[in-house]
N, C-alpha and C positions, 0 to 999 in steps of 0.2 A: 550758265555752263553746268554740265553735270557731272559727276562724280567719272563717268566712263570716257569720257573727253580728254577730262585735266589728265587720268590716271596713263593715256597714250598720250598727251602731250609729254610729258616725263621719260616716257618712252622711245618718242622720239628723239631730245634731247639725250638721253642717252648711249643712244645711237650715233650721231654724232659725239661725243665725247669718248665713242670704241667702246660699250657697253656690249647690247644685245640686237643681232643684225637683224630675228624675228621682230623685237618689238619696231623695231623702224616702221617694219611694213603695216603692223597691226595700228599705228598711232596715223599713218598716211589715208589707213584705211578709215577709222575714226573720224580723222579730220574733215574728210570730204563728206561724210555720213551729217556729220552736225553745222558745222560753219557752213558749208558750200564751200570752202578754200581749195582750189581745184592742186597744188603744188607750196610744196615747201621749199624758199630760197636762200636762207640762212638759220642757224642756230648757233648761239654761244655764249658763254658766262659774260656778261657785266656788272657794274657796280651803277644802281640807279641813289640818287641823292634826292632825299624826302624833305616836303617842305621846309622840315626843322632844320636841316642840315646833315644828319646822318647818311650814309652811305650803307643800302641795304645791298647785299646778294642777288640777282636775279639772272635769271634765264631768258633770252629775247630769241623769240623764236621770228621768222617773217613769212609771211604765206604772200600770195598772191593778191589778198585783199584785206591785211591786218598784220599787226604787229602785236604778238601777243610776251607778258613779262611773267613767267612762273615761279612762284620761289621754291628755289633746287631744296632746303630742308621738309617742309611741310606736303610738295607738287602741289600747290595749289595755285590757281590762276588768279593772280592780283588785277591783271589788266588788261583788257581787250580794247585797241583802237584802230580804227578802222583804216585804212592809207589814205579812203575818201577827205578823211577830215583832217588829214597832216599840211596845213598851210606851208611850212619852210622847215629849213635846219641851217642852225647856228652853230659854228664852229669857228674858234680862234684862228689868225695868223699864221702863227706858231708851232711847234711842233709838241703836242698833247692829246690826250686819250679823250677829251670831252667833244660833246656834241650834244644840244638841246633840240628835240622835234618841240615845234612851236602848235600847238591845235587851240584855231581860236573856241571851240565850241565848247572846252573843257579847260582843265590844266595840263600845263606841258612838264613834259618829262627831259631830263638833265639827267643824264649815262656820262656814266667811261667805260671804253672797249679799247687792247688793244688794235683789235679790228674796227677802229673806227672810221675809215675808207670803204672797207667792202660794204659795212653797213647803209653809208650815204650811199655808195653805189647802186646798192640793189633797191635801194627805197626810191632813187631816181627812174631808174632805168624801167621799174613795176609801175610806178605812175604815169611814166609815158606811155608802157605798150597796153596799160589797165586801161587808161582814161583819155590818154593823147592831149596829157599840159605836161609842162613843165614844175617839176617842184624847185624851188628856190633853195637855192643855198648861197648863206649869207656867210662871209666872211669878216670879223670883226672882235678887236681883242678886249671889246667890251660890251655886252647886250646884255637884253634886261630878258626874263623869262617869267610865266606867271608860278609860282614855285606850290600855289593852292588857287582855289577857288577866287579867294580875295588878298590874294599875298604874292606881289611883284616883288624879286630879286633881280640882285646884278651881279653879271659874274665880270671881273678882270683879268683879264692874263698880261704878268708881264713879265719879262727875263732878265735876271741880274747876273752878277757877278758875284762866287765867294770870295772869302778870303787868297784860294790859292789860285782864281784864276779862274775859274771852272763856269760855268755857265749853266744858272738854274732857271727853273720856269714857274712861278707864284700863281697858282690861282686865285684869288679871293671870292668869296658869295657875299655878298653885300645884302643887309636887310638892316635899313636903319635904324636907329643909331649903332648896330654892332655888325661884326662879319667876321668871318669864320675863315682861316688861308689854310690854301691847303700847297704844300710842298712837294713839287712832282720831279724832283732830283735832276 
């Protein structure tokens, strides 16, 4: 990717975030110039979770034939994967912000959005009119994800009860012997 790319993908993001109307067009313009992405179908802040377990900042932008992740302080472009190589998406039971795209040819990537529907949506709906299959979407309040190269985690979702009654939703990441909960209120 080159410096003139990332600098309109920014700009596009943006744009959607009610920045600057010019730069939309100019980052649209870009895009098609270098990727071939013929349309941009979503953009918006997530929270992607890193092998280790941190929760970084990014921007997921979705074109037509990619799903690209910028980090909003720096605008540079962490990640480019293609929709060709997206096997499925994982998503809890439940009612929570996570979704893991599963790509067996790489490592998979584990987000929260609260637009975590439109994002399955449109990942669906671009693989069937791109490529005419079906992507999978798996439902299940336990799967396993490859979190690196050589490092399978598990994530759990389950819902308790506080003290006054209330009704919470636990994530946990499992990476044995330890794991990390995270508390989504």
């Amino acid at each position: 990717m080159n410096g003139y790319f990332l600098k309109h993908v920014f700009a596009f993001v943006s744009c959607s975030l009610r920045i600057s109307h010019w730069e939309c067009w100019a980052f649209r313009w870009s895009i098609c110039n270098t990727e071939c992405d013929k349309q941009v179908l979503f953009a918006d802040k997530v929270l992607k979770f890193t092998s280790s377990g941190k929760m970084k900042r990014r921007i997921l932008l979705i074109t037509d034939f990619a799903l690209y992740l910028v980090d909003p302080e720096s605008d540079a472009l962490k990640r480019r994967i293609a929709l060709a190589a997206v096997e499925k998406m994982c998503m809890s039971e439940l009612c929570d912000n996570f979704v893991a795209i599963i790509i067996p040819t790489e490592y998979d990537l584990l987000m929260a959005s609260t637009r975590k529907t439109e994002i399955v949506t449109v990942l669906v709906e671009t693989a069937k009119s791109a490529s005419d299959y079906d992507l999978e979407v798996a439902f299940s309040n336990r799967f396993e994800y490859n979190a690196a190269a050589d490092l399978v985690k598990e994530i759990q979702f389950e819902e308790v009860e506080d003290s006054a009654g209330l009704a919470l939703l636990i994530a946990k990441i499992v990476h044995y012997p330890s794991h990390v909960e995270v508390l989504l209120g």
